[in-house]
Wavefront OBJ file of the C-alpha trace (Angstrom):
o trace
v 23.016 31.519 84.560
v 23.191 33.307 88.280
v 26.912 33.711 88.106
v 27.607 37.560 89.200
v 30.361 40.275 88.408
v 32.347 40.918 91.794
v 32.006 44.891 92.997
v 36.132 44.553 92.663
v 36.050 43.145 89.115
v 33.571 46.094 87.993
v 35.588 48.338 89.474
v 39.040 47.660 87.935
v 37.105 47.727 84.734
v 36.065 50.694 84.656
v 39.952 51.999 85.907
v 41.178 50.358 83.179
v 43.157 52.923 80.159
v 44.885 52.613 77.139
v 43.723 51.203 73.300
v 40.411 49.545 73.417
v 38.465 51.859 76.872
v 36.578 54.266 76.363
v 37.577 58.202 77.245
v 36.605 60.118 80.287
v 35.978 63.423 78.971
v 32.469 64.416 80.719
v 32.233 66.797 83.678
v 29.503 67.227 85.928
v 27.993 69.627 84.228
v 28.046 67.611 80.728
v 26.568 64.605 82.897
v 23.673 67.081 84.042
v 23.335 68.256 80.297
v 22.865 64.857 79.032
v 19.911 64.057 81.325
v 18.107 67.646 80.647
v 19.090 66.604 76.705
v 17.420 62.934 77.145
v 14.482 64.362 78.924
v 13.026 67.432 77.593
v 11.570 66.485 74.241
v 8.244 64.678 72.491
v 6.845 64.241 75.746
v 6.922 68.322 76.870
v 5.701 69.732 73.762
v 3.214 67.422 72.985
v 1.466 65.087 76.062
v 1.177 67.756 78.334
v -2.127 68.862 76.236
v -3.618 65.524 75.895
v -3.237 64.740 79.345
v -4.893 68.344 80.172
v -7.898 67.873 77.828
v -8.963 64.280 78.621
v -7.178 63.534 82.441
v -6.528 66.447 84.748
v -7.401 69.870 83.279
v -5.296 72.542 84.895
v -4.383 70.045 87.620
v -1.791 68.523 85.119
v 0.571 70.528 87.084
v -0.368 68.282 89.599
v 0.170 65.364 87.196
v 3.801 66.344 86.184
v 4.802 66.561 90.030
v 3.380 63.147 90.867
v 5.319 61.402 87.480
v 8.434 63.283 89.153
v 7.923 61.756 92.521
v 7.731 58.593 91.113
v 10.623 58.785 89.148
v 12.374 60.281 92.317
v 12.213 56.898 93.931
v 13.978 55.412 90.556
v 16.263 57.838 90.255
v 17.738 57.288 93.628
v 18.185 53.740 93.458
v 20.138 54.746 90.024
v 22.383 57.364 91.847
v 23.478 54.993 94.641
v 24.281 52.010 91.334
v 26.231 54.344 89.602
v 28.396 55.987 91.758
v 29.239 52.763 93.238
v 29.487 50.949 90.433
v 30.950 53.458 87.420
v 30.682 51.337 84.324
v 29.571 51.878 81.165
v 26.152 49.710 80.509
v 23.638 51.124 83.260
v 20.988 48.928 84.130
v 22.611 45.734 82.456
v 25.898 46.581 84.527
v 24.029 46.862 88.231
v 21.704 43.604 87.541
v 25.282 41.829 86.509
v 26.329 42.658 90.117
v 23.230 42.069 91.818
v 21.255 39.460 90.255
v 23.590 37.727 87.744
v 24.307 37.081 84.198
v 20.811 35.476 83.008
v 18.967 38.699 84.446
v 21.635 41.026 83.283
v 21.144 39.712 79.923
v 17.699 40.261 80.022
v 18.105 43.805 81.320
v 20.422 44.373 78.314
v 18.143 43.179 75.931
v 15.267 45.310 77.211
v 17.193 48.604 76.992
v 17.110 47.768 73.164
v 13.684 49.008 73.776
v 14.392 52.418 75.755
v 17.213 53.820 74.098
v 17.254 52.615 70.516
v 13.258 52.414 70.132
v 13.270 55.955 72.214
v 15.968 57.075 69.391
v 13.509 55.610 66.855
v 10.514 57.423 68.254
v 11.706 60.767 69.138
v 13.393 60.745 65.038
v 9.489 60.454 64.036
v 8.544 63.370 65.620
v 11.333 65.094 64.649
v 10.326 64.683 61.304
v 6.958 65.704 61.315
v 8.582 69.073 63.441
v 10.747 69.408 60.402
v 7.666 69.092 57.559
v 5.741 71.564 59.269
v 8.614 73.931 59.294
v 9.134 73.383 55.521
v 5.282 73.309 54.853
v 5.649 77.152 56.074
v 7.742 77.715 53.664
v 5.838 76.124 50.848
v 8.628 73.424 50.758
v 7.217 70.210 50.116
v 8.695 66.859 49.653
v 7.195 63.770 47.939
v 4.811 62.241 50.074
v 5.567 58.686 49.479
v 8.929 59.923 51.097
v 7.981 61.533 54.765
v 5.824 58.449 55.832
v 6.059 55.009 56.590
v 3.674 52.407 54.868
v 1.238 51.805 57.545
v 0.953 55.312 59.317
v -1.327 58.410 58.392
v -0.010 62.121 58.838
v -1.896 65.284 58.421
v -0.142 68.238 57.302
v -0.677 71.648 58.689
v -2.036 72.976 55.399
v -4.620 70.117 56.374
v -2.933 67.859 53.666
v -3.791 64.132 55.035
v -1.192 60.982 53.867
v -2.508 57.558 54.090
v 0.616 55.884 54.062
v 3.766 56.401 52.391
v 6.947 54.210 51.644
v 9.944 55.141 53.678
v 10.298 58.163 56.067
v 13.482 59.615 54.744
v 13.799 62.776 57.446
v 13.505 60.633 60.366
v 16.335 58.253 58.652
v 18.348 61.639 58.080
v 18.743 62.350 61.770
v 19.489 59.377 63.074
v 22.367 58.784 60.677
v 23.802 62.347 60.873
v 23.598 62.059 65.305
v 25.037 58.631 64.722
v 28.364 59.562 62.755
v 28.602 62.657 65.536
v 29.011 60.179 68.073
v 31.329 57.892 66.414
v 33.811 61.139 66.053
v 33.644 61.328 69.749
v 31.921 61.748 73.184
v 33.266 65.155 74.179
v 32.108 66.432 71.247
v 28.785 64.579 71.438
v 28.281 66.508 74.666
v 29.423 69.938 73.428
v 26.734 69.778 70.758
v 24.384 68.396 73.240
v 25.326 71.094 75.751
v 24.519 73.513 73.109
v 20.691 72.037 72.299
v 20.052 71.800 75.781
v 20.724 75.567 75.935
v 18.933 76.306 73.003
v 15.681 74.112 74.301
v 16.115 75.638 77.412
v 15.996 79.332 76.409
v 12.616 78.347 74.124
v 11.179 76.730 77.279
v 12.010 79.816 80.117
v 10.227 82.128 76.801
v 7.625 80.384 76.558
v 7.135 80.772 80.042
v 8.189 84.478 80.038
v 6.866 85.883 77.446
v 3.314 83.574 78.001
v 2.886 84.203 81.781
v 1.654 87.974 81.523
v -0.974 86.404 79.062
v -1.990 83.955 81.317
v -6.276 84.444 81.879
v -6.988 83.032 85.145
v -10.629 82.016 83.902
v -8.745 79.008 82.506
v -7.831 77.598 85.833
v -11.423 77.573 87.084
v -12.288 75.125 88.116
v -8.543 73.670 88.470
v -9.357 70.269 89.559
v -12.103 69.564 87.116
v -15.148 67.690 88.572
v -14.563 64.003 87.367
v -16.964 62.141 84.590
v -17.424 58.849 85.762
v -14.818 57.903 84.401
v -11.503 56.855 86.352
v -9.410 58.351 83.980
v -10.875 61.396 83.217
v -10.671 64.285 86.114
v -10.932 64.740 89.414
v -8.014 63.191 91.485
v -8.037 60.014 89.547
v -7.949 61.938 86.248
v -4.452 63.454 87.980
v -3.254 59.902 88.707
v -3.990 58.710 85.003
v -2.376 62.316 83.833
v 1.007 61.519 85.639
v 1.024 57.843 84.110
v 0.392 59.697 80.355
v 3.123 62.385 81.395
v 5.669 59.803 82.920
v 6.919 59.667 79.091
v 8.143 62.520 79.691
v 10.939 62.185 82.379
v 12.419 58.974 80.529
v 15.667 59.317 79.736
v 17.174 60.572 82.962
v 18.650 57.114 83.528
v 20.927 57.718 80.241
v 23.290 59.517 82.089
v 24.262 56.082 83.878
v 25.190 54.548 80.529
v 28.006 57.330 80.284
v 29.490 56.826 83.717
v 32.796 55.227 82.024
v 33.555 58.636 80.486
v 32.727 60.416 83.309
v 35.899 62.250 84.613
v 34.573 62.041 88.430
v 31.808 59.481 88.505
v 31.527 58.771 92.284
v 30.394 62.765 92.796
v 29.237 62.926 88.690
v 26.941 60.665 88.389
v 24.382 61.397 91.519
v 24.516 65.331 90.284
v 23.503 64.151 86.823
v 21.143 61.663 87.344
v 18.906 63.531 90.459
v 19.857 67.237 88.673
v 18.563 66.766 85.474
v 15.301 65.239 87.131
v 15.095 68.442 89.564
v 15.756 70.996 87.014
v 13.206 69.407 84.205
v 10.467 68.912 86.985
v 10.427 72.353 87.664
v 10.280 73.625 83.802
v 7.198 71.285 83.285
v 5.616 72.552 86.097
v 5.848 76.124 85.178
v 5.486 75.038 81.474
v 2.249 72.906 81.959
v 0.686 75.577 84.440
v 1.071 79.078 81.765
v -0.158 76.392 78.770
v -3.246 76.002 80.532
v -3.508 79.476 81.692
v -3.135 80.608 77.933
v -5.884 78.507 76.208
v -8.650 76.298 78.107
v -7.763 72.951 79.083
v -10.740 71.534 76.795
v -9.509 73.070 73.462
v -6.219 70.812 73.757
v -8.338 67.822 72.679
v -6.587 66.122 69.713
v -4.024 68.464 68.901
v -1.074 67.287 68.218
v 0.903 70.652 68.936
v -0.667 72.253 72.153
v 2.628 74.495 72.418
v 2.427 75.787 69.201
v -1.440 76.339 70.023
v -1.033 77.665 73.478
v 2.194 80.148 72.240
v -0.107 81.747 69.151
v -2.160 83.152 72.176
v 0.681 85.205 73.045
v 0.893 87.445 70.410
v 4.348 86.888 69.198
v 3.551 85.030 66.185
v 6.244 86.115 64.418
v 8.554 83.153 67.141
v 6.523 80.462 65.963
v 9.080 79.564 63.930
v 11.481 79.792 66.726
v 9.526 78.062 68.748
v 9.012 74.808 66.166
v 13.005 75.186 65.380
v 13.496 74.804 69.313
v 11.254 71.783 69.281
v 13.717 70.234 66.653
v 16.500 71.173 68.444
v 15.464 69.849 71.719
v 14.452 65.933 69.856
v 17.988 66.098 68.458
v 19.308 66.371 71.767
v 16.882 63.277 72.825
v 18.469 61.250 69.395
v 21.605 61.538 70.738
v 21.382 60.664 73.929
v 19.437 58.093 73.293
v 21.909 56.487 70.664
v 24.579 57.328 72.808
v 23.044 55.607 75.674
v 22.756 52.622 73.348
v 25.899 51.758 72.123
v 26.849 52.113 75.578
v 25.109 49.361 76.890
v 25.883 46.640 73.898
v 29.688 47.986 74.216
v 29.515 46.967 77.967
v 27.864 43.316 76.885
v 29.999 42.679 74.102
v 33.204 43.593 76.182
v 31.847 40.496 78.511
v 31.620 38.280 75.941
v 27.385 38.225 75.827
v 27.883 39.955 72.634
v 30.429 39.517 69.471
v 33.136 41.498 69.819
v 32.228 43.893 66.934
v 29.625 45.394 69.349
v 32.815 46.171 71.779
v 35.266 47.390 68.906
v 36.913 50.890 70.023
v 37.811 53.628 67.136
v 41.229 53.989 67.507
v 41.387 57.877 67.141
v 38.023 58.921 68.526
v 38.110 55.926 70.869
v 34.370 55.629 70.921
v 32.454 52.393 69.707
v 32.000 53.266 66.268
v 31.230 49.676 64.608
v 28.389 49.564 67.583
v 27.476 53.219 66.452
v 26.978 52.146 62.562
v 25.124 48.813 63.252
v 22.459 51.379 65.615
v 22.526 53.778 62.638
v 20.928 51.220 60.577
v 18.757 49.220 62.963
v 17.392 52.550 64.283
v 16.889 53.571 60.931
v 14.479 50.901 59.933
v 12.344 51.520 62.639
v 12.129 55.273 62.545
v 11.873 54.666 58.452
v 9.116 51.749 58.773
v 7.371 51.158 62.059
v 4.296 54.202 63.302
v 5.065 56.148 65.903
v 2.211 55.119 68.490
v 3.429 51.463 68.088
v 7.201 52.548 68.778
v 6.225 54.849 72.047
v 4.281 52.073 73.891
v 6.834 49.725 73.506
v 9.905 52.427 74.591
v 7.538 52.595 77.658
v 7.093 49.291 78.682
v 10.752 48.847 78.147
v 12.074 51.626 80.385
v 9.357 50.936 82.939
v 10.997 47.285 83.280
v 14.146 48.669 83.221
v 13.037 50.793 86.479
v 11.571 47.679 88.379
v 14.572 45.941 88.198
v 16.951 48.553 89.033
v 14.869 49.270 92.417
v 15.249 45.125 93.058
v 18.701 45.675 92.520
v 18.989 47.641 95.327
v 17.658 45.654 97.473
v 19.486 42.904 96.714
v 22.845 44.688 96.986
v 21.786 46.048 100.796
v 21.500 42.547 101.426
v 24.113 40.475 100.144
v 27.345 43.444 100.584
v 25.782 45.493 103.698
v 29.060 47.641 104.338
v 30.587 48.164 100.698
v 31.360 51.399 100.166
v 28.564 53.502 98.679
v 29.584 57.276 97.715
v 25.618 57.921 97.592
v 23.097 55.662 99.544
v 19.499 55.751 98.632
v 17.638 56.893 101.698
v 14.536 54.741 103.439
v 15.725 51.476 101.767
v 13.298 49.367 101.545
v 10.350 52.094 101.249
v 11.974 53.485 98.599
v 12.673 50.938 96.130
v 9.262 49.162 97.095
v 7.631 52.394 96.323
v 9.395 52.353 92.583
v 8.388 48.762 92.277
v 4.955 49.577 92.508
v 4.369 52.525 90.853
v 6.691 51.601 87.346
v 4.686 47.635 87.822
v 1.520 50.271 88.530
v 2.351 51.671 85.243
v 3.148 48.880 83.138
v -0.384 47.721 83.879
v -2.091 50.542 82.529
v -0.177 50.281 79.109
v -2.353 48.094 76.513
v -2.337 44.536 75.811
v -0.339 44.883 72.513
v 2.797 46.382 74.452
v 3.078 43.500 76.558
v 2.968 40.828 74.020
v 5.876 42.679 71.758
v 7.434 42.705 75.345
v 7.162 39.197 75.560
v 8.080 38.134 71.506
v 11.014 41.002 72.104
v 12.537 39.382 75.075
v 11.958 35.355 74.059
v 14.221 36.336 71.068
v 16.770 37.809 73.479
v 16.567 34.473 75.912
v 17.406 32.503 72.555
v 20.016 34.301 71.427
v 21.838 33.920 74.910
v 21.429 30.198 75.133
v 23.092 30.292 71.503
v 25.572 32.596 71.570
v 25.764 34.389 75.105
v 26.173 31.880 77.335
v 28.785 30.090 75.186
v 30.512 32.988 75.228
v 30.630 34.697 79.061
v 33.783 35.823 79.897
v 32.582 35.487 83.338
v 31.516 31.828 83.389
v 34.987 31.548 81.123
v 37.043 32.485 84.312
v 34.913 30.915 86.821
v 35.050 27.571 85.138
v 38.740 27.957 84.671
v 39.081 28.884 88.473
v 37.166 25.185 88.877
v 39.321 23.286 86.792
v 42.841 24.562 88.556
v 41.596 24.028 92.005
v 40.293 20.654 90.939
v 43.996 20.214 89.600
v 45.173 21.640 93.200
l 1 2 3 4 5 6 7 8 9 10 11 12 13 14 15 16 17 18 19 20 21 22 23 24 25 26 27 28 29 30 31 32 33 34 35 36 37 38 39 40 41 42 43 44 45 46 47 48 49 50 51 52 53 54 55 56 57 58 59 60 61 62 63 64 65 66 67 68 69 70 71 72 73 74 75 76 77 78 79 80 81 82 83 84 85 86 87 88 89 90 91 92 93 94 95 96 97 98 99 100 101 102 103 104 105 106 107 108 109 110 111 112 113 114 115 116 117 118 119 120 121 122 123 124 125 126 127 128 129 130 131 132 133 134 135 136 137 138 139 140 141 142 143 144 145 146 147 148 149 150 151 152 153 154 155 156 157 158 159 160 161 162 163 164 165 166 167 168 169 170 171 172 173 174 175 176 177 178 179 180 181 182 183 184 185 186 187 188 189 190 191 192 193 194 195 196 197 198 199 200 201 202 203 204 205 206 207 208 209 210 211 212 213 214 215 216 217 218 219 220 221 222 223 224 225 226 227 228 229 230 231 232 233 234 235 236 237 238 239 240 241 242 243 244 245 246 247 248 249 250 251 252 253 254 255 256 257 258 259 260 261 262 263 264 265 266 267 268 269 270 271 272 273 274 275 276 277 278 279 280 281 282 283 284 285 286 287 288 289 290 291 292 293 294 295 296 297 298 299 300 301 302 303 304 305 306 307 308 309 310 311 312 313 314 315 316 317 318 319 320 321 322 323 324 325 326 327 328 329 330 331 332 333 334 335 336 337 338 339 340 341 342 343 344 345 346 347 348 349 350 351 352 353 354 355 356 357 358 359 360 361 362 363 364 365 366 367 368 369 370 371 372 373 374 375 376 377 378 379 380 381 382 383 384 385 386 387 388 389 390 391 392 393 394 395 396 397 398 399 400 401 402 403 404 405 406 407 408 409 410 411 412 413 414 415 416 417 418 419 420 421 422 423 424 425 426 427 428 429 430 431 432 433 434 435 436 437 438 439 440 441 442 443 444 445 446 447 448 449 450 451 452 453 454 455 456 457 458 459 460 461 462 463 464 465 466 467 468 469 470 471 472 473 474 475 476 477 478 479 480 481 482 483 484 485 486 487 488 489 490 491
């Protein structure tokens, strides 16, 4: 269960060419892309209000800066992991080094819960994006169509669905992003590249055009007085803000899952992973500070589309619908990170034998993992068809946040047990920085409710079973070591 991938085996794994590997085609620049594309999405345009009406008023500036810094101290352990270690599989790959195959599984296993679940929940919101666009337009499509069964959704005309059968749009997406990707991943990142622009434009208007409408009676006071309550204002009401808004930066760790297909991944990866954070960090800041300079911090309570809200006090009504078609752009580009991301990581676990080899089956034209692509198209599907979005979010949390802990124990680990490998980027003030990550993503977990850990817990027993049935059968890795056994024993 503890046996580990050598550095050197990684390595010439990730050198390897011909039928069957996947393509390096992505630059720098198409590395940074992804991570802006993961990042800036559901969590920008909609839990920046709720976090300013019940947490930190106009301090959720504050808030966005503090969910940065702690991501920071993730995102560096990630940078030194995957420029050291450029393999498809992220997270799963750097606990296969570190901490072996049983906790590599289970790192595998729980990015199921990021990426595809994150895919899943971002293709809800899209959907809803995409009704309100068409309710505009008087467009309306049957209701038992646009919902799940056990979710409620109010239209903008004030329309209010209690429950539904299937939601078709959300389905839609995710199969259209998913066939993208199987065609292949240079094209995946031009259209990516493109959304990112698009998303990015929206963003710098909304900040443009809103700032010389900004009333500066909003910001008073700016660090409202707190309640009582620990979560609501004051500086703990900032603390609780950055844990609402840390939804926000997930997804930066995607670019690792690419780092096979990066054309320079000792120099790409650190620039994609640490850029993207730096460059979306700043947009939420200035985003989050002329929101709450348009329209009072308290009148964000319940509303599901404070930028919409915020952007009507502008004047420029006439971009609303701009400004809702930028939304949908900028969840696509979440979708398909997020699948992409996905496939990645069962590609990498398959190709060790963890996984069938279906999961690890390369499209001989496109040479992308298309039969891992289709089987994501449909298990994505039924839970962005079937499962409410609040349910899917808390468990895409939990999951990442997991994902983060382990990465920054990684580390750790590595310093220890191969002191002088080489490392193209070393995470500064090791340990403080990984202990720091540890505790605020365990910090973080804790505040999520009860319910998220226990489909934590029924999510990952099913993952331990399937590897004592099929994984650990299977390990290419225990395969060779055992056969490495056997000859010297025949020595």
């Amino acid at each position: 269960m503890f046996h580990k991938k050598s550095i050197e085996q990684l390595m010439f794994e990730s050198n390897e060419t011909g039928e069957g590997t996947l393509k390096r085609s992505l630059s720098s620049v198409n590395l940074v892309a992804l991570g802006i594309g993961a990042i800036i999405g559901a969590g920008l345009f909609s839990l920046t209000g709720i976090a300013a009406a019940e947490n930190a008023g106009p301090a959720v500036t504050i808030s966005f800066a503090l969910a940065a810094f702690a991501c920071a101290f993730a995102g560096l352990c990630y940078a030194e992991f995957a420029s050291m270690i450029p393999v498809a599989g992220s997270a799963y790959t750097y606990s296969y080094a570190t901490m072996g195959e049983f906790m590599a599984w289970v790192i595998g296993w729980d990015l199921v819960l990021e990426y595809a679940l994150g895919a899943a929940t971002v293709a809800v919101s899209w959907s809803r994006y995409l009704l309100e666009l068409l309710n505009k337009y008087n467009i309306d499509l049957p209701h038992e169509l646009i919902v799940s069964p056990w979710e409620t959704m109010k239209l903008g005309d004030g329309t209010v669905i209690d429950g539904g059968i299937i939601n078709l749009p959300a389905i839609f997406i995710v199969s259209i992003l998913s066939l993208v990707l199987i065609r292949g991943t240079q094209g995946s990142a031009n259209m990516n590249n493109f959304l990112v622009i698009l998303k990015v434009a929206v963003v710098l208007m909304f900040i443009i055009l809103g700032w010389s409408h900004i009333n500066p009676d909003n910001y008073v006071p700016y660090i409202p007085e707190n309640t009582g309550k620990f979560e609501n204002f004051g500086w703990s009401g900032i603390s609780t803000g950055a844990a609402v808004v840390f939804f926000a930066f997930i997804g930066f760790d995607a670019v690792s899952t690419a780092a096979q297909e990066a054309k320079n991944p000792q120099k790409g990866m650190p620039i994609g992973i640490l850029g993207s954070l730096v460059v979306c960090t700043i947009l939420y800041v200035l985003f989050a500070h002329v929101m709450t300079g348009l329209v009072n911090y308290k009148d964000f309570a319940g509303d599901a589309k404070p930028a919409a809200t915020a952007f009507a006090m502008t004047g420029y009504t006439y971009l609303q619908d701009a400004l809702i078609i930028a939304i949908l752009a900028g969840y696509t580009s979440v979708i398909l990170v997020m699948l992409m991301g996905q496939s990645r990581v069962f590609y990498t676990m398959a190709k060790d034998g963890l996984l069938p080899k279906f999961f690890a089956a390369v499209h001989p034209s496109f040479r992308t993992p298309w039969k891992t692509n289709l089987f994501f198209l449909v298990f994505v599907s039924l839970f962005a068809g079937f499962v409410p979005v609040s349910d899917l979010g808390h468990m895409v949390s939990i999951g990442t946040l997991f994902a983060f802990t382990l990465v920054c124990i990684g580390i750790m680990v590595l310093r220890k047990s191969l002191p002088d490998a080489v490392r193209p980027f070393r995470t500064p003030w090791v340990p403080f920085v990984p202990v720091m990550g540890i505790i605020v993503c365990v910090y973080l977990m804790y505040t999520l409710p009860a319910e998220s850990w226990l489909r934590l817990l029924i999510w990952m027993t099913i993952g331990v079973v399937i590897y004592f049935i099929y994984g650990k059968k299977h390990s290419k890795v225990r395969e060779l070591r055992n056969g490495k056994i056997i000859e010297k024993e025949r020595e």
